[in-house]
Structures are given as structure tokens and as C-alpha cells.
N, C-alpha and C positions, 0 to 999 in steps of 0.2 A: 886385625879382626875381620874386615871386611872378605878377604881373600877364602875366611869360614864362612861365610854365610850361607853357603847352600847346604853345609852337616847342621847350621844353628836351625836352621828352618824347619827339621824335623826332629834334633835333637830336645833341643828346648822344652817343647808342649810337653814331650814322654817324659822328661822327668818333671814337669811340673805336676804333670798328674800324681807321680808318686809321692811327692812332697803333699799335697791337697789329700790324699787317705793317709798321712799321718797326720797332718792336722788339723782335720777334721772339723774346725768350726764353720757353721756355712758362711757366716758373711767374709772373713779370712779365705777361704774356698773361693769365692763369689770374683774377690780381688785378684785373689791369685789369677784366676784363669781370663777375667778381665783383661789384666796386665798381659799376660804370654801372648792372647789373641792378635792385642794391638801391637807388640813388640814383632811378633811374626807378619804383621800386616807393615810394616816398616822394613822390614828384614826384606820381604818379596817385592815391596815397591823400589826398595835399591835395586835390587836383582835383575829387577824388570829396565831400569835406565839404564845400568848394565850394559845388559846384553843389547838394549835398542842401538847402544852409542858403539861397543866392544864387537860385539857378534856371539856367539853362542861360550858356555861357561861350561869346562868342564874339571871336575874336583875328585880327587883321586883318596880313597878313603884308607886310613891307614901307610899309605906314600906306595899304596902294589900299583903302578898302573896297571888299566887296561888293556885286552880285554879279563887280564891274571888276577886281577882286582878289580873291585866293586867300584863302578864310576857314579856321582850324580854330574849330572848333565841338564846344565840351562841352556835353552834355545827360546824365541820369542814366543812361541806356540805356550809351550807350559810355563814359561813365565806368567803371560797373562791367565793363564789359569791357577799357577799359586797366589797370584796377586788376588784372586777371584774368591778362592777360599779362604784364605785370610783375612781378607776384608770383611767379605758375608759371617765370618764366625769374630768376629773386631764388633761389628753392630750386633751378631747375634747377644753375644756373652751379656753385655752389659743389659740388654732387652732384656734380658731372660730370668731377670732376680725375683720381680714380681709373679711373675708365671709359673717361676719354681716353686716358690712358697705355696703356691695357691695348689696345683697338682702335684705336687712330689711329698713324700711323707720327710720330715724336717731330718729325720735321723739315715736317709737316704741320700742327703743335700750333695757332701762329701764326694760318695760314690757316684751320681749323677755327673757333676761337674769335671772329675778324674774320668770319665766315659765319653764325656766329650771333649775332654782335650786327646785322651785316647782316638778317636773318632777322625778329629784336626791332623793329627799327628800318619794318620794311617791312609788321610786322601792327599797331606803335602808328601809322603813319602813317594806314592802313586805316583803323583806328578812330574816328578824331581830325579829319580831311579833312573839309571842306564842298563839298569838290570832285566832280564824278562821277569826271571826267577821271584826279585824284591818286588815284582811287581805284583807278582801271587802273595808275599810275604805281608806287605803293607794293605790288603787287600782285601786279607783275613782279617787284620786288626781291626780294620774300618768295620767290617761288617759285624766281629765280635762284639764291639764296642756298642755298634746301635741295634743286636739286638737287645742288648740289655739295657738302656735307653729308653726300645720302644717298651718294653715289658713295665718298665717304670710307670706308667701311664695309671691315673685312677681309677678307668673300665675296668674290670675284666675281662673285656675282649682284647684289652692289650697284650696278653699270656699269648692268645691264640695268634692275635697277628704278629707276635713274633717271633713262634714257635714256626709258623708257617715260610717267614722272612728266612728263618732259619734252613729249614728245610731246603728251600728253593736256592737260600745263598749258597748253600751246600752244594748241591747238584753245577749250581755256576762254579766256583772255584774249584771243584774236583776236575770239571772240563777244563779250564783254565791251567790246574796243574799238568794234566795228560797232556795237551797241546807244548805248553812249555817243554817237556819231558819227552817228546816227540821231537822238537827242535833242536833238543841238547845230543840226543839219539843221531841228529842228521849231520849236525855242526861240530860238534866238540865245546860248544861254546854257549854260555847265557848271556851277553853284552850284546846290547841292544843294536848297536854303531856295527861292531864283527859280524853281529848274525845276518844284516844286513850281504855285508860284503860275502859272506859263505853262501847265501841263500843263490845269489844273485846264477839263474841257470841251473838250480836244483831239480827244479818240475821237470824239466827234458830230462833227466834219469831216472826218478820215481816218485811214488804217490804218498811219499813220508809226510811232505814238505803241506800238501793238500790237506791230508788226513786231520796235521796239525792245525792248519788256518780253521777247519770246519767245528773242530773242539776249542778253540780260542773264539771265533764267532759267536757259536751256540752261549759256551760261560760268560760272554763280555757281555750278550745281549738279556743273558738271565741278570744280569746285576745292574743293569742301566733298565730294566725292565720294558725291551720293545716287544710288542704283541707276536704272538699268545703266551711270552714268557712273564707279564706282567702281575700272575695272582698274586703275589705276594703284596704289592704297593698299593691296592687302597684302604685295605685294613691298617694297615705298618701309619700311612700319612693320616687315618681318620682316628686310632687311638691312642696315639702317642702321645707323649708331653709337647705341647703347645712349640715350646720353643726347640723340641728337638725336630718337628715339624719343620721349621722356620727354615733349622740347618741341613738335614738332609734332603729336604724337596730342592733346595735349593744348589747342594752341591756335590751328592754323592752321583747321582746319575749321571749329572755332568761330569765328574772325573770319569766316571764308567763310558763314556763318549768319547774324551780324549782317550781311554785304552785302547777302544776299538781304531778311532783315527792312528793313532801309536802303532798297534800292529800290523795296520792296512799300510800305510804309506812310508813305514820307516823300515818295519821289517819285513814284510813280502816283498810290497812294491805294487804297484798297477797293474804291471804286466802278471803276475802269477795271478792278482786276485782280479781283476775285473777282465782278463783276456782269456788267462785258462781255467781259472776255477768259474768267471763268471756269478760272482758274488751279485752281482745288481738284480741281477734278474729273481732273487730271493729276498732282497734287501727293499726292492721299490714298493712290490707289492706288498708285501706286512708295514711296511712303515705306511702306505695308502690306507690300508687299513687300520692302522691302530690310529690314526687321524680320525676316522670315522668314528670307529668305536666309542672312542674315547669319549668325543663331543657328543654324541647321541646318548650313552648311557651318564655322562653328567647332565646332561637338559632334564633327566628323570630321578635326579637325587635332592633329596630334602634336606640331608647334614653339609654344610658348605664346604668344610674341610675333606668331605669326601667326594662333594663336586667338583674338588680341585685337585684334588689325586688324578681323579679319570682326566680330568683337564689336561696334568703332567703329561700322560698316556699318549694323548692328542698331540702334545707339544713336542714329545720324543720322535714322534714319527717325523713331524717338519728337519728335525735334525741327520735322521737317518735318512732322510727322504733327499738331502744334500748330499752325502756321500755319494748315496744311489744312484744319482745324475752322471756322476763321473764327468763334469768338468767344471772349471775355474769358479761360473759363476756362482752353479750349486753349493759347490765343497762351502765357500766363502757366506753363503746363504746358510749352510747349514753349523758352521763354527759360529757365526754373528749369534744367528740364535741360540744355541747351546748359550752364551753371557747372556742377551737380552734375555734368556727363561730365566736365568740364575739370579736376575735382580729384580724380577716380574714376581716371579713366583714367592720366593723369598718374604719380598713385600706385602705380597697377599697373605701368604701365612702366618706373618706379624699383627696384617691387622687385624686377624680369628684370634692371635693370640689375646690382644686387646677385650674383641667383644665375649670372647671365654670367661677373660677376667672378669669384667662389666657386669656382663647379664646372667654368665653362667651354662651356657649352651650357645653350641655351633648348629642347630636347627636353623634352617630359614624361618618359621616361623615368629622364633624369638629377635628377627632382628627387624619385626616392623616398627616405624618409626625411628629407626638409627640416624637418621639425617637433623633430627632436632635432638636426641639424646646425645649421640658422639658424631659432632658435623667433621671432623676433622678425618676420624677414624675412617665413614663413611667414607669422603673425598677419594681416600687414599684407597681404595676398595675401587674407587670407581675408575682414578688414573689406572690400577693396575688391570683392569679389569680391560680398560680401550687398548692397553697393550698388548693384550693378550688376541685378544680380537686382530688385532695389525693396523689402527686405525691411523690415516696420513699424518706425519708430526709425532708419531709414538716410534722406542726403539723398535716393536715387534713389526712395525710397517719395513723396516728398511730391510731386516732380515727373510720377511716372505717377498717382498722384493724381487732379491737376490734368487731365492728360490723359483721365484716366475722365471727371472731371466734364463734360468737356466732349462729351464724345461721347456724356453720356447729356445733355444739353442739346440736342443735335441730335435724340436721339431715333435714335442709331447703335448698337446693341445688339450688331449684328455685330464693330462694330470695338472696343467692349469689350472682346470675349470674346477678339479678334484680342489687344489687349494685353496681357491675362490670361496666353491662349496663350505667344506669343512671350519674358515674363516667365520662363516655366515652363521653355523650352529654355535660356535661362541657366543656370536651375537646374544642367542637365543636365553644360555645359561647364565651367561653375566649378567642377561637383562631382568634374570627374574628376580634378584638379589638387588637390584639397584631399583625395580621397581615397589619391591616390601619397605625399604628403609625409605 
């Protein structure tokens, strides 16, 4: 059984889903997906000793090897990242029964729940893929799944901001497939590991290999939402269901991180993208920016949950802003945080989910006095809130760190002081939420 475990990791959730819209009862529903989440979060924690003790897993679907057949491939990178989303959707699920009831229409429960295991199912497949192609394939699912999800929401603005998600996801995946299809064009070949070995000295014959890195860039950064491809993400995060919140702040971008990592370093390489196409020099300055941005227009938002969208914004940049460095310290600065936002962020938008329930509105207004009505809730608002900031003793400290370290390796003093700065507006936003309650 074990030797399965990387077809159960994605197999599993998918049809659990189908099972949950036949049977439709929510709290049967509620169990079901309860159950897959945590089974899947056992399934990746083996996967993960694994491969730490073994070395890298690869699993041959249908007995075609490679590259003739469809591979999943564990390596320690997206281990720790299926571990990531299974885990965060293991504590989402079960979080989530109270928040569904409250926002979701009861006769919905079914299809909601079947949406997010769809959702599960379409960013362990992302992860886990040796495919380019399954990676557009799983990618789609993810993004089908939560716009209908976010549409679920009890605003009305939940239509628009998913209507809108939709649109922009679109425009990302179509770049996404063109680049893929550009690749298959130059290779003969979709496996992740071959196209590597094909690629290797393409650019010194022509501008296919480029054309494609720039359409796979542009879609990956549309779906992880780095500035100015971000409109879509703080409507999607400010009117959605409380706990679908929880789960995609928390882990869709991030897998959208790992794609871009995925394609940069396993299938270009360095050399094509940071020496001849020069990716950084487009990559440092929007992520510097979307740091700013981000932080500056949450310091002037009054719905918390949408303070913390723009927040995301902020925090994408820190991640891209690692790659951008192009070396050890950064890369390392920029993957720590991509996890430290995923269990940062996550948490914060559990405990909105909480004051949602409670008081009934994510206004800062309604949350004066939260420190004597929910001390607890509060608290947890405030840890996540010094993490986010990077304060010494929190995950987000080690992670911007890494990211100093790295830009004083380059000999960037500017962008220091950049991360310093933008640190400091945290300060700002977080503070005006801990100073109401």
C-alpha cells in the first residue's frame, strides 16, 4: 500500500468528493471530508520521512515509465509542500463546520464541501506531478473548484469577485498552457525531469525556449497573484466563505510559488532564466513593489479580512523577492516564508473566521473590545499578527532574515532598508486591530 501513496494523495480526495454529492447530508459530508483531509495529511507525512531517509520518490502511473508515461515525483521540496496542504486543509475541514452553517445555505453544504476537496485534490495534484502539462490540468481544477467556493459567499459581491478570479485565472492558465505548448513544440516531450535534460542549451539556437519561460512567468504570477497581476485577490479573500478564506490564503498561492520555483529551477535552470533571459531584473522590482503596495493600502482598510488580502500582497512579494536575489541565502529566505505565510496567514483567517461567527462582521469597528469578549481569539490575532510583522522569536523573523542576508550578499543596501521599511508598515496595520480590541 505504501509503495501507492503518492496516486492515494490525489486520488483519494477526488473521489471523495463524488461520494459527498451523492450523499448529500451535510454533517455525513462534514465527516467525510474531515476524514480524507486527515488521511491525506498522514499519507504526505509518510511521504515526507520518505523521501528525507530514501531520497526522492518516483511513481509510474499505469506501469508506462517515463518520460512515455505520466510520472508523480516526490523530492523533499514538494514533499514539504504536500505535507503543507494537507495539514492546513486537516485543521481547515474540521474548523469549518460551524462557519459553514453560519454562511453557506444548508442545501449548498454538499456542493461546498465536494469543492473543497476538489480544490485539495487539484493543489496536491500541482505539487506531486512530473508532468508540465498535469500541471496546467490540476491547476484548472484548483482554480474551478474556488471559483465556485468563492461565489458561495453570502455578499453579493461574492458573484463579482469571482467572476473577476475567474477571468484573471483564465488569462493565467491560457499563458500557462501556451508556454507548456511551446515547450512540447521545442522538446517532443511534457516530463518535467526530460524537459529539463532537452532544454539544457536550447537558447543558443532560438527564442522558442524564452518565448515560453515568459508565458509560463506571466500565468504563474497571474495565479500566485504578484503585483500588478494581483486584482483578483482582495475581493476573492474579503467575500468568500470564512473558511474557504482560511484555505486558499493559505495554500493556493503558495503552491502557485512552488510552480514558479518548479519551472525556474528544474525546468529552465539558472542559466537560461537569470543569465539569458534575465528574469530578476523584472522579478525584484514588482515584488519591491507589491511589498509596498500592499502594506500601504492595508494600513487604509477598515474590513480586516480585506486588510489581510492586501497583507498576502505584501507577503508575496517577500517570497518573490527571494527568488529575485538569485542566491542560497534568498532562494532559502524566500521558500521559509512562502511555509511561515502559509501557517501565518492561515491562522489569521481562522481567527475572522471566529469573530465572523461571534459578532457577525469582519469591520474593524465591530471588533472593539475583543480582548475581554474572545481573550483567546484575540491572543491568536495578535501572535499572528507579530509574525507577520517578523518580530525576533516569530517564524516570520527567520524568514526576512534570510532575506536580509541575502541582499546584503548581493551588496543591495537599498533593498535592505526596502525590507526593513515595508516590515515597519505591518507594524502599522496590525497595530490598529490590536489597538480596537
Amino acid at each position: 500500500m505504501i509503495e501507492h501513496f503518492p496516486a492515494i494523495q490525489v486520488v483519494l480526495p477526488m473521489l471523495a468528493a463524488a461520494v459527498i454529492v451523492i450523499v448529500r447530508r451535510p454533517i455525513a459530508c462534514h465527516l467525510i471530508a474531515t476524514g480524507v483531509a486527515w488521511i491525506c495529511a498522514l499519507v504526505a507525512w509518510q511521504l515526507l520521512q520518505t523521501v528525507l531517509v530514501t531520497g526522492p520518490i518516483s511513481y509510474e502511473l499505469g506501469g508506462w515509465a517515463p518520460p512515455w508515461g505520466i510520472e508523480y515525483r516526490v523530492d523533499v521540496l514538494n514533499a514539504f509542500v504536500l505535507f503543507l496542504v494537507s495539514g492546513i486543509s486537516a485543521v481547515v475541514f474540521p474548523f469549518a463546520e460551524r462557519s459553514v452553517a453560519d454562511e453557506v445555505d444548508e442545501k449548498k453544504h454538499h456542493l461546498f464541501y465536494a469543492c473543497m476537496l476538489l480544490c485539495m485534490t487539484g493543489m496536491l495534484g500541482i505539487t506531486i506531478t512530473g508532468d508540465a502539462f498535469n500541471i496546467f490540468v490540476f491547476l484548472e481544477i484548483t482554480s474551478l473548484s474556488s471559483y465556485a467556493l468563492i461565489a458561495m459567499g453570502r455578499d453579493r459581491r461574492a458573484l463579482t469577485a469571482s467572476f473577476n478570479y475567474l477571468v484573471m485565472g483564465t488569462l493565467g492558465g491560457t499563458a500557462i498552457l501556451i508556454g507548456v505548448g511551446l515547450l512540447l513544440m521545442q522538446t517532443g516531450t511534457l516530463n518535467i525531469a526530460d524537459l529539463h535534460l532537452s532544454l539544457d542549451g536550447a537558447h543558443e539556437t532560438g527564442k522558442t525556449v524564452l518565448v515560453a519561460l515568459a508565458f509560463l512567468t506571466v500565468g504563474t504570477s497571474l495565479k500566485l497573484a504578484l503585483f500588478p497581476l494581483h486584482a483578483w485577490l482582495p475581493n476573492a479573500y474579503a467575500h468568500a466563505p470564512s473558511a474557504v478564506t482560511a484555505l486558499i490564503a493559505a495554500t493556493s498561492t503558495k503552491v502557485s510559488v512552488y510552480v514558479l520555483l518548479r519551472f525556474i529551477f528544474t525546468v529552465f535552470g539558472t542559466a537560461v532564466v537569470f543569465e539569458v533571459f534575465q528574469l530578476q531584473r523584472v522579478l525584484l522590482p514588482l515584488a519591491i513593489i507589491g511589498m509596498f503596495v500592499g502594506s500601504l493600502v492595508a494600513v487604509y482598510q477598515t474590513n480586516i479580512k480585506r486588510m489581510l488580502a492586501y497583507s498576502s500582497l505584501a507577503q508575496i512579494g517577500y517570497m518573490v523577492l527571494g527568488i529575485s536575489l538569485v542566491n542560497e541565502s534568498g532562494l532559502a529566505g524566500g521558500i521559509v516564508h512562502m511555509f511561515n505565510h502559509a501557517l501565518i496567514k492561515g491562522g489569521l483567517f481562522m481567527v475572522m473566521a471566529a469573530v465572523v461567527l461571534r459578532l457577525g462582521s469582519a469591520d474593524i469597528s465591530a471588533m472593539r473590545g475583543l480582548a475581554r469578549r474572545m481573550p483567546i481569539t484575540y491572543m491568536g490575532f495578535v501572535i499572528g499578527g507579530l509574525g507577520l510583522i517578523g518580530v525576533p522569536l516569530t517564524a516570520g523573523f527567520v524568514s526576512k532574515w534570510y532575506l536580509v542576508l541575502g541582499a546584503i550578499e548581493n551588496g543591495m543596501w537599498v533593498v535592505v532598508a526596502m525590507i526593513l521599511l515595508s516590515s515597519l508598515l505591518a507594524v502599522v496595520y496590525v497595530w490598529r486591530v490590536v489597538e480596537v480590541g
